[in-house]
C-alpha positions, 0 to 999 in steps of 0.5 A: 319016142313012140308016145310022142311020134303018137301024139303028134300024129295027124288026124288022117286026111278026108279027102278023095283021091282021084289017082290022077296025081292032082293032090291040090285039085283034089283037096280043093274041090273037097273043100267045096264039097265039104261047104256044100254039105254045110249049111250054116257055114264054116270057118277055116278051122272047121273046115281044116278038121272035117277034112283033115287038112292044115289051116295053112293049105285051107286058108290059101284055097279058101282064099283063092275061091273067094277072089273067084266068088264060088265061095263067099265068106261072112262078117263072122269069117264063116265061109259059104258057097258063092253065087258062081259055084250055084251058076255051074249048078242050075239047069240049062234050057235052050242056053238059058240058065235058069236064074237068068229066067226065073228073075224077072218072075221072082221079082215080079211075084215079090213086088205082089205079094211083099214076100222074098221070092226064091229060085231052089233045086234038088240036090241029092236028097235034100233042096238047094237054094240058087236065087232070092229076092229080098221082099218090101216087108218091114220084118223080111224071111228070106233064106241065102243062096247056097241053103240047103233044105229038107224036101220033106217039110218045104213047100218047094221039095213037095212041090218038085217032088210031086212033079218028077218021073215016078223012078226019079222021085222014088229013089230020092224018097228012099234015101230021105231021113224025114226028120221030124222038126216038129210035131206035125212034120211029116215023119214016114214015106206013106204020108209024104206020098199021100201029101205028094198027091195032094200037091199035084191036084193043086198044083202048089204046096206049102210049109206051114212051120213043118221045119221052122215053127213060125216060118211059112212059105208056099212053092210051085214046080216049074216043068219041063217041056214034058211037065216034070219038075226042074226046079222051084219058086216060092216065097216065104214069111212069117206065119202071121203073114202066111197064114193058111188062107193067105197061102191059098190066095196067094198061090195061084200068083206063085204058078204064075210066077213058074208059069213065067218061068218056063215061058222065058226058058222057052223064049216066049213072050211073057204077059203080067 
C-alpha cells in the first residue's frame, strides 16, 4: 500500500502562491511565466511538467489565453506568448505605446534596406522581441514576437545597454551568463564593457553570427527625453547579405529609424 500510495504521487506543483486564495489565478499567470522563459515554445505537456500541474487544468487555461491572444499556439500545438501579453509589456510614452510608434519606422527601414525590421526590450537579463516587419528579401531572417535573446551577442542588447543609466546597466550585466555560442562570442564582463563603449561612440552595434553563425543583424537604441535606452530597432539577415561593410552602410539608416521613433513618441512630425 505504501509502494503504491509512492508511486502515484504527483510531482509537487511549481507554482507560486500568492496567499490571497486565488489558486486558478495564481496557476494561470504561472503558466505565462512559464512560456515567457520559453522560447521555442511548449506544448500542453511540457508545460503540465515543468509546473507540476494536469494536463486537464493546462489545457483548459491555455485555452482561455488563447481566445484572449495573450498566448498563440503553433501548427505544431507549441504555445507561444501572443501579441497581447507583449502590448502589456511595452513602455508607454506620453499614452503611446511603443509598437504603436516604432511601426511606421520599422516599415519604413524595411522597405530600405529589404531586411526584417524588429522592435525589441529588456526583460530581466535577457531581450525580448515585441514587433517585427517581414522584409521583401526572396530568403527572410526574421525572429517572431515573444523571442527571447542574449544581450550579450546582439546588436540590440549591446546597443540598449550602451545607452542605459550606468546602475541599471551594471545590475543587469552581473546577473548575465555570457554564453559563449561561438568562438568569438563575447564571453567576460570586461570585454563586453570595452565593446559597450565602442556602441556608444557610434551610436549602433552589431551581431556579426556571435549567436547564430550566419545570422547577422544591426541594431540602434531608441532613448529617452534623457537619452538613455527604452528599447531597440534592428534588422536582420543572413551574413552574405549583412556583411560587415554592409552593416556600416546601412547603419546610419537604422538611427533614422529610432530617431523616427522617438519623434513619433514625442508626437513631432516625422521627416523620411
Amino acid at each position: 500500500m505504501t509502494r503504491r500510495a509512492a508511486t502515484s504521487r504527483k510531482k509537487p506543483s511549481s507554482v507560486h502562491d500568492s496567499g490571497f486564495s486565488t489558486p486558478s489565478l495564481d496557476r494561470a499567470l504561472a503558466v505565462l511565466r512559464c512560456l515567457g522563459g520559453a522560447s521555442g515554445g511548449l506544448t500542453l505537456s511540457e508545460i503540465a511538467v515543468r509546473l507540476g500541474l494536469s494536463l486537464n487544468f493546462v489545457y483548459r487555461v491555455t485555452q482561455s489565453l488563447v481566445a484572449h491572444g495573450y498566448i498563440v499556439r503553433d501548427a505544431e500545438r507549441r504555445f507561444s506568448i501572443g501579441a497581447q501579453m507583449l502590448s502589456l509589456c511595452q513602455p508607454v510614452v506620453d499614452d503611446v505605446p511603443l509598437a504603436e510608434a516604432a511601426l511606421p519606422a520599422m516599415r519604413w527601414l524595411s522597405e530600405q534596406t529589404g531586411e526584417a525590421a524588429h522592435l525589441g526590450i529588456v526583460s530581466g537579463h535577457e531581450g525580448i522581441v515585441l514587433e517585427r516587419v517581414i522584409g521583401k528579401a526572396l530568403i527572410k531572417f526574421y525572429v517572431e514576437r515573444g523571442t527571447r535573446f542574449p544581450l550579450h551577442t546582439s546588436g540590440p542588447g549591446k546597443a540598449m545597454l550602451a545607452f542605459m543609466p550606468e546602475a541599471e546597466r551594471d545590475e543587469i550585466i552581473a546577473g548575465m551568463k555570457f554564453e559563449r555560442f561561438q568562438p568569438w562570442t563575447i564571453s567576460n564582463r570586461m570585454d563586453f564593457l570595452k565593446c559597450l563603449e565602442d556602441v556608444r561612440k557610434k551610436g549602433w552595434a552589431v551581431d556579426a553570427g556571435e549567436h547564430l553563425e550566419g545570422h547577422h543583424c544591426l541594431g540602434a537604441p531608441i532613448l529617452d527625453a534623457e537619452g538613455n535606452a527604452i528599447a531597440s530597432l534592428w534588422i536582420t539577415g543572413p551574413g552574405q547579405r549583412l556583411a560587415e561593410e554592409r552593416m556600416v552602410k546601412l547603419a546610419p539608416m537604422v538611427k533614422k529609424a529610432a530617431r523616427m521613433t522617438e519623434a513619433m513618441l514625442r508626437r513631432e512630425a516625422v521627416l523620411t
